[in-house]
N, C-alpha and C positions, 0 to 999 in steps of 0.2 A: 496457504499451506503449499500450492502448485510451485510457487515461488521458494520457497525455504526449500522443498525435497528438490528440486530441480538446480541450485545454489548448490548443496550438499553434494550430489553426484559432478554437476559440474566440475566444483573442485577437486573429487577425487578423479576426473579425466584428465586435470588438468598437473594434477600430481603425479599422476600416475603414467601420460606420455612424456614429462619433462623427465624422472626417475629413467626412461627406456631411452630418449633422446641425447641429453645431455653425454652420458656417459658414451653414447655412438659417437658424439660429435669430438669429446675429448680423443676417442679413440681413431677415427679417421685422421685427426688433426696429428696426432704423436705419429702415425704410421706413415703419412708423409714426409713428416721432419724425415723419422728414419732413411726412407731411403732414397732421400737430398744424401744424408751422411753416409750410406754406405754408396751412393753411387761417387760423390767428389772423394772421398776413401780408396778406390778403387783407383781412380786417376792419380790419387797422390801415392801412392803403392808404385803406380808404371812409372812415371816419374821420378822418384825415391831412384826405383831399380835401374834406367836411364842412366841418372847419377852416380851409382855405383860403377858402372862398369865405364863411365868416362872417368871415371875418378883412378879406376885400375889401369887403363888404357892410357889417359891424358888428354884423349880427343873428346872434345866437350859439344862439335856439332851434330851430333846425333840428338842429343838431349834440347840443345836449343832450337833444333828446326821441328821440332816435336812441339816443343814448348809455345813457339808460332806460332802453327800449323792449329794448335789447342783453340788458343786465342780467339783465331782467324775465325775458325769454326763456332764456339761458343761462346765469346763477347769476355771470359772471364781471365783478367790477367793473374800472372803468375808469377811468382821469384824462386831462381834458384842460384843457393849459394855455393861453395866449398869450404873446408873446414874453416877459413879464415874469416870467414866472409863477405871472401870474394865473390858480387854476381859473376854468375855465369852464364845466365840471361834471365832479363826483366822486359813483360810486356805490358800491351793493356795502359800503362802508362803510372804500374807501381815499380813501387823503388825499395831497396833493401834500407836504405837511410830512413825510410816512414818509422817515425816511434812506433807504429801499430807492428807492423812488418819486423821491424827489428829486436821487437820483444819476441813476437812468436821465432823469429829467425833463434836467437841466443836458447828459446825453449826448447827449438829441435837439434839445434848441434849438444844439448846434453842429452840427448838421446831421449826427449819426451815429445809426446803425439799432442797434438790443440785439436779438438775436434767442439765446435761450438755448443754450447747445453740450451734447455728450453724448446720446448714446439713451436711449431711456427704459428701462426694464424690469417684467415683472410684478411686483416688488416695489417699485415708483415710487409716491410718493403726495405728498400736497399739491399745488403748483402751480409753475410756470414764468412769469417774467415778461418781457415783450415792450415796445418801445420804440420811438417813429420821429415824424423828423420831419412837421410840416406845412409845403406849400409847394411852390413849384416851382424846379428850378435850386439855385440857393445862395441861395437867397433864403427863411428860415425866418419860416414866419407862426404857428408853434404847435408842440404835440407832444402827441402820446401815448402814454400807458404801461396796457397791460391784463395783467391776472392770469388768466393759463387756468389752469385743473384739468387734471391729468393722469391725470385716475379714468380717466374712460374711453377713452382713451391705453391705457394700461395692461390695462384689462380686456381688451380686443382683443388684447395682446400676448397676454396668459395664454393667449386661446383660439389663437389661433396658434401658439405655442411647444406646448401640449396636440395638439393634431395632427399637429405634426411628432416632438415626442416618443412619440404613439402609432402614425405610422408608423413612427419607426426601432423600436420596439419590435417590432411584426411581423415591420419585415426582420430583426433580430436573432433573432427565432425558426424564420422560416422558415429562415433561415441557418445556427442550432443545430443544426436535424431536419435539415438537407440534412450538415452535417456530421459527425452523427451516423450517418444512411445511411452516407456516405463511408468514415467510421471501420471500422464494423460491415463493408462489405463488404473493407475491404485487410485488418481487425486478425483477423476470425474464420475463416477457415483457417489465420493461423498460431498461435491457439489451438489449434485442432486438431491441426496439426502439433507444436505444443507438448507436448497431452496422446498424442500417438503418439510422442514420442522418450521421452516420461518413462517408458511402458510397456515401448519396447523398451530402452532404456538399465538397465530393473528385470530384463528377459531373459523379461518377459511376449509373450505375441502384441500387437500394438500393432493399435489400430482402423483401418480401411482409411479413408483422410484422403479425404473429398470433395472432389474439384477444384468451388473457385471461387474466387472475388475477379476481381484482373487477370490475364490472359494468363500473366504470369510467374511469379504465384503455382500458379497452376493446371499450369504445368508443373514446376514445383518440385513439390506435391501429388502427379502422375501419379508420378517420379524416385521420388518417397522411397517408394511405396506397393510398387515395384518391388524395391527395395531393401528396404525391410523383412519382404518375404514370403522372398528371398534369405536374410536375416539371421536371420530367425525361422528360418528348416526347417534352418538350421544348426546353433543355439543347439539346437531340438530334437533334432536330432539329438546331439547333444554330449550333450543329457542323460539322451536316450534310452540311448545307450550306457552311462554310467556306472551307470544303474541297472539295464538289463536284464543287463550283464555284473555288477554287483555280484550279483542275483537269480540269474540264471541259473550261476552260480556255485556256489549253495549248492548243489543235487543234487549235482552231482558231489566236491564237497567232503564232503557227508554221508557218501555212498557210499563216498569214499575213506577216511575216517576207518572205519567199519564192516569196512573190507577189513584197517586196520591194526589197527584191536583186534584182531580175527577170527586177525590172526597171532600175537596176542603169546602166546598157548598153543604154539604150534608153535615161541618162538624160545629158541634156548639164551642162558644168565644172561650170557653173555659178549656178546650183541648187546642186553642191556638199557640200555646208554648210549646207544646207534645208536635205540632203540624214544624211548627218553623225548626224543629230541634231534627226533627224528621229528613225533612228537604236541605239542610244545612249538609246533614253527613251525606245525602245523594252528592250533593253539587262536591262535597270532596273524595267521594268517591269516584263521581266522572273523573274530576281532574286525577286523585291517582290512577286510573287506566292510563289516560293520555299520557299521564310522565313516564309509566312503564317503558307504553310503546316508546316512546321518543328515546329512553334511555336505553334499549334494545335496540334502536334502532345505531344510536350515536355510538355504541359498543361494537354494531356492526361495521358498521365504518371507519371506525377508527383502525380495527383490524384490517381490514382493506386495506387503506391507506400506508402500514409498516409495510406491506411487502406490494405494493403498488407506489407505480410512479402520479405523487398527484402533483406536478411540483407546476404543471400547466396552470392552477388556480388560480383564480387573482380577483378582487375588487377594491373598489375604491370604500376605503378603511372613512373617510371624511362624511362621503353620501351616505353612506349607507345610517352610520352614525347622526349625521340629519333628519335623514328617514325616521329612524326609530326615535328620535328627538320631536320632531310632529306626530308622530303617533303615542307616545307616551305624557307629554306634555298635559290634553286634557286630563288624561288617570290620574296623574300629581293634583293637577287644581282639586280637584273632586275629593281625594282624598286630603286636602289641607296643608300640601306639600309642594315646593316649587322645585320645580327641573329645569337647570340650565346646562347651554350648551359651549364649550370654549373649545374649538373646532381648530386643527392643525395649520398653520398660516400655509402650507402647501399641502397637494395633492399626497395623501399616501394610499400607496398600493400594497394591501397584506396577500400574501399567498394561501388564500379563503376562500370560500364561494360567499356571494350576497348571503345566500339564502341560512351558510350558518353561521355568519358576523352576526346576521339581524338574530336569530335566534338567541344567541351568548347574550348579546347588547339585551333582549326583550327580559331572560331567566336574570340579570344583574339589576336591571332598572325595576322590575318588577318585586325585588327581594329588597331592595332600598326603601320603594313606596310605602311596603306591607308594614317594615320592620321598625326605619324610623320613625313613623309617627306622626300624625300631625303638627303642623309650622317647622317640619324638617326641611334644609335647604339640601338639596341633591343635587352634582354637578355630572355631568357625563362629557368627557374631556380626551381628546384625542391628541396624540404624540406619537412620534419615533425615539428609539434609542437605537444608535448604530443601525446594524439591521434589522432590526423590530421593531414591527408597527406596537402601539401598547395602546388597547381603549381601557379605559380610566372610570368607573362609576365611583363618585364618593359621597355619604352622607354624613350629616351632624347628629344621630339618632345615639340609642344606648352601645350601639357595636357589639363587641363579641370580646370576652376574658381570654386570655392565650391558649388553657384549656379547650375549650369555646372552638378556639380556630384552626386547631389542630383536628377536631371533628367535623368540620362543617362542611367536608364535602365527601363524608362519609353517608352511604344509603340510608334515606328515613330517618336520619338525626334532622332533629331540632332542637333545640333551646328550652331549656326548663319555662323558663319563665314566656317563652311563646304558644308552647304549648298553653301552658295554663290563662295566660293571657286572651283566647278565642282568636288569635292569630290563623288563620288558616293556611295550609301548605301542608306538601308530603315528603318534604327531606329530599326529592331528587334533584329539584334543579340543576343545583353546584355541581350536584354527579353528572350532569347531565353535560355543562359546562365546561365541565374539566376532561370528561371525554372524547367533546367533538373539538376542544384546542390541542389535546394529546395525539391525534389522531393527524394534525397541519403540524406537528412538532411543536408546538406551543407550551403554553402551563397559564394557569389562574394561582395568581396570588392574593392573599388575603391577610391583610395588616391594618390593624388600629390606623381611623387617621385623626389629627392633632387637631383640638385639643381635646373632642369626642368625637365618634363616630367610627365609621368601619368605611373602610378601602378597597375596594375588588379591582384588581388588576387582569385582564384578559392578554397575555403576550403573545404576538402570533409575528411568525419572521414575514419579512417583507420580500413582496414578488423580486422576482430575478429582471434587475435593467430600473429597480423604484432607486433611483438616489443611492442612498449608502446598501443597499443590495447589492453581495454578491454578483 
């Protein structure tokens, strides 16, 4: 926005010194011409009259050592004729015989003025030439035609047009800096106000915005400051809950599992269904606490991360994915399902931390094991595309209906038939999933793979300096 309101004014300084300039400059330029014309006007008047009165007389050296004398002095030659036209002296080295000369010469013995049209300019050079009867009335006794220089005409322009083009220069600067001021005081509280919606909009505390600018910025600023301390102790509070009840939870969950081992000596073989049915919902009950937290957690962070620089992160997308390939490996055998690994022929670097590659990699491998089934073949497969690293979990199992996949990383969705199946799980992972790779600019995709099974794609961009990285 600094940029476009600053664009805007600009142009109008820039409009608006050319509008006061331009027409200065046309006008210093025409007001020079002028008085080149009315000073060699003047000359050719005294000279005219010269002529007259040799023309009365007969004696013509008055007029020629005038004529000379001009020359000598001003470098500009001259002709003068009588009614025939006959010179009567020529300097400078023009001649009444020049076609140029002798057009004007025939203009002035019919008793018409040449006086040259057009302003001159600092790019003007050579000369202008001027014409006029001698005589009085309509009664022509002579004529003359003088060649002025327009050098220094011109040089006077130059300097003229240079000082009005070095005043609009200043005004356009001072103009800049004032609109720049201008700029700076409307654009930078709502910068602020900018980087305080993008903190609260992440579910961070957002910086208490300084009231300034205009009036109306400043109470906009006061409103929202209002409002996001409102917003914040909500949000905290929101999140306070879900973690001090997830935490506060475990004691008495501990506690209570200890009170139900503690009985399974005391119960008879015939409440061992009632016991296992018992400790089954504990054990998924721990595990929903844990996914809470972690999904509270990966929400927090992933807010961080939009208006934080993480772009320092990085590991090795290959290891890591090894790692969790030897740690995963037993769990497949056990459960009647083989995990293999087809590992990137080079190093890639995702812009990740270890700790939540392995995480994603443990929630994908983990929902493969559960879901496919025993003699499922599961592959975990590492690659780049352009700049992204991509880990790869794919199995041969039932997979998931398109419906299906469009839920499945929605909170506490599961699967008709998983539920009823004794599948155990609480619907977060995928959430979980999807918002610690949202959070690195990533995304999880999830597509049917051929000719059965289900696809989990984890895309996360590649460190800054990996190969095809930016």
């Amino acid at each position: 926005m600094r940029t476009r309101v600053q664009a805007a004014l600009l142009l109008f300084v820039v409009i608006a010194v050319a509008a006061f300039a331009v027409p200065l400059l046309l006008f210093t330029a025409s007001d020079r011409t002028q008085q080149l014309v009315l000073a060699r006007s003047a000359d050719l008047d005294r000279f005219a009259s010269l002529m007259d009165q040799a023309a009365s007389t007969g004696d013509t050296s008055a007029v020629a050592a005038e004529a000379r004398r001009y020359t000598q002095l001003y470098g500009e030659p001259l002709v003068v004729t009588d009614t025939r036209r006959n010179p009567v002296v020529q300097t400078g080295g023009m001649h009444a015989a020049d076609p140029d000369v002798a057009r004007l010469l025939d203009a002035a013995l019919r008793n018409q003025t040449a006086h040259p049209t057009g302003a001159l300019r600092p790019w003007s050079r050579g000369s202008r030439m001027f014409a006029e009867p001698a005589g009085t009335g309509t009664r022509v006794s002579g004529a003359v035609v003088l060649r002025a220089s327009v050098g220094t005409a011109a040089q006077d322009i130059t300097r003229r047009w240079a000082a009005v083009l070095a005043g609009a220069a200043l005004v356009a600067i001072a103009c800049t800096v004032l609109a720049r001021a201008a700029t700076s005081w409307v654009v930078s509280p709502l910068s602020r106000l900018d980087r305080a919606v993008g903190r609260l909009a992440a579910g961070l505390p957002p910086e208490q915005t300084r009231a300034g600018g205009p009036p109306e910025l400043r109470r906009l600023a006061i409103g929202f400051n209002r409002m996001a301390r409102t917003v914040t102790a909500a949000l905290e509070q929101q999140r306070r809950l879900v973690a001090d009840t997830s935490h506060q939870m475990r004691n008495p969950m501990a506690a209570l599992r200890l009170r139900v081992d503690a009985l399974n000596t005391h119960l008879p073989t015939s409440a061992d269904r009632t016991y296992t049915g018992v400790t089954t919902e504990l054990d998924r009950l721990e595990t929903l606490l844990d996914d809470m937290l972690a999904l509270a957690a990966a929400e927090h962070r992933a807010g961080e991360l939009t208006v934080t620089d993480g772009s320092d992160a990085h590991c090795d997308l290959t290891a890591v994915a090894a790692a969790q390939h030897r740690l995963w490996e037993p769990v497949a055998h056990r459960a009647g399902a083989r995990l293999t690994l087809r590992a990137a022929p080079a190093r890639v670097t995702a812009a990740c931390t270890d700790r939540e590659l392995a995480q994603i990699t443990d929630i994908l491998v983990d929902n493969a094991i559960k879901y496919a089934g025993p003699g499922a073949e599961i592959s975990l497969r590492c690659a780049t595309e352009g700049t992204l690293a991509v880990l790869t979990v794919t199995d041969d199992g039932p997979g998931l209906g398109a419906e299906e996949l469009a839920l499945a990383t929605t909170r506490f969705w599961r699967s008709g038939r998983q539920r009823h199946g004794g599948t155990t799980g609480t619907g977060l992972g995928l959430a979980i999933a999807e918002q610690l790779l949202a959070g690195r600019g990533g995304r999880l995709d999830l597509e049917p793979a051929r000719p059965r099974g289900l696809r989990a794609r984890a895309v996360v961009p590649r460190a800054p300096g990996d190969g095809g990285a930016p």
